[in-house]
C-alpha positions in Angstrom: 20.4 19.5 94.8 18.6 16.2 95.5 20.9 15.5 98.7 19.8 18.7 100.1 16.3 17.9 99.6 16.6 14.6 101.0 18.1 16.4 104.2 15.9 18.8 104.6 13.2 16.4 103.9 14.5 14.2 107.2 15.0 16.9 109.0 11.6 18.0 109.3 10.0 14.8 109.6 12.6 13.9 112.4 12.1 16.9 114.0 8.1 16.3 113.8 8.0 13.3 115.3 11.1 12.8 117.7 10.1 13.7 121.1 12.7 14.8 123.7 12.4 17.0 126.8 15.8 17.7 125.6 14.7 18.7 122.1 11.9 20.5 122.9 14.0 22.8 125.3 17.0 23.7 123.4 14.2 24.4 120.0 11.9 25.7 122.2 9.4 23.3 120.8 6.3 22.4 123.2 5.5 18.3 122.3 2.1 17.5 121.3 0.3 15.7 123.6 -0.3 12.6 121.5 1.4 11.1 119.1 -1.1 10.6 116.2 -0.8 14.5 116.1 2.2 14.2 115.1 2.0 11.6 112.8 -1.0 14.2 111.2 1.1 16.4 111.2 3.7 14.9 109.0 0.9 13.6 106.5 -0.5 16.7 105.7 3.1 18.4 105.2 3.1 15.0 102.3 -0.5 16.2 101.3 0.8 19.7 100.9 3.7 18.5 98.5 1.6 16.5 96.5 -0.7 19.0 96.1 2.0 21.9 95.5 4.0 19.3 93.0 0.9 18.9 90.7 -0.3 22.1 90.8 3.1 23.2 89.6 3.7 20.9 87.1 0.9 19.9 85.7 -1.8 23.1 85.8 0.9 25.6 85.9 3.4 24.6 83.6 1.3 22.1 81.6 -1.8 24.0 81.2 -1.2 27.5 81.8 2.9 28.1 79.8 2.0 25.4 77.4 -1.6 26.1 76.1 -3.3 28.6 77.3 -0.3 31.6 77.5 0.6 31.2 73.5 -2.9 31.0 72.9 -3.1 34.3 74.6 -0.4 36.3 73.1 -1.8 34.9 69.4 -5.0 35.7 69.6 -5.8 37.9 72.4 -2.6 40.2 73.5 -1.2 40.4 69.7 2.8 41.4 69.3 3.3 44.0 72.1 7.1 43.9 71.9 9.3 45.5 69.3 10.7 41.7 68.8 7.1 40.4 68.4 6.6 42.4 65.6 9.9 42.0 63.8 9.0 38.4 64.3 5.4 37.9 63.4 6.9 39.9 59.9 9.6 37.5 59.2 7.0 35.1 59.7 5.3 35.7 57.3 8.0 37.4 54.8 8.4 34.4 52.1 11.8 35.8 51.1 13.3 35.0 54.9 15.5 33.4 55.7 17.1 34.2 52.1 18.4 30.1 51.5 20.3 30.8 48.1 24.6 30.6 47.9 25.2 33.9 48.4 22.4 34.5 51.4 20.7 37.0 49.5 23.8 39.6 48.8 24.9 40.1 44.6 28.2 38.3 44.3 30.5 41.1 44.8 28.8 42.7 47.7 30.8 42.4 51.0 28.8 42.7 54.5 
């Protein structure tokens, strides 16, 4: 996964600042006039995956999944799901899990 990043990673910078005649023909590309547009260019797509790479790990996963979401479904949504409920009830059933030898069944019992 990593070495495909990588290459698609050199691909688009070579491909944003290489300039060919060539190139530009065969891609259809048109060159930009100067080259600090280019080099522009490439900086903001590095500004873009900064931004993109904290806003996805750090305010969406970090902040949003990780605090605020439980904090939703506890005190705002409630159990919606048949699960939920089951759950939230064994929760806060004292009896479960059942902990002793024969895990809750009378000795001759069978499943």
């Amino acid at each position: 996964m990593s070495l495909w990043t990588i290459a698609a990673v050199t691909t688009t910078i070579f491909m944003a600042l290489y300039k060919s005649d060539d190139f530009s023909e065969r891609l259809n590309f048109k060159i930009a006039p100067k080259f600090e547009f280019q080099v522009i260019a490439v900086i903001g797509m590095l500004v873009n995956f900064v931004f993109c790479y904290i806003w996805e790990m750090y305010i969406l996963d970090g902040l949003f999944f990780q605090k605020v979401l439980p904090w939703y479904k506890e005190n705002v949504r409630g159990p919606h799901l048949e699960f939920e409920h089951l759950e939230r009830e064994l929760m806060q059933c004292s009896a479960w899990p059942p902990l002793d030898k024969n895990n809750g069944r009378n000795p001759g019992e069978k499943y």
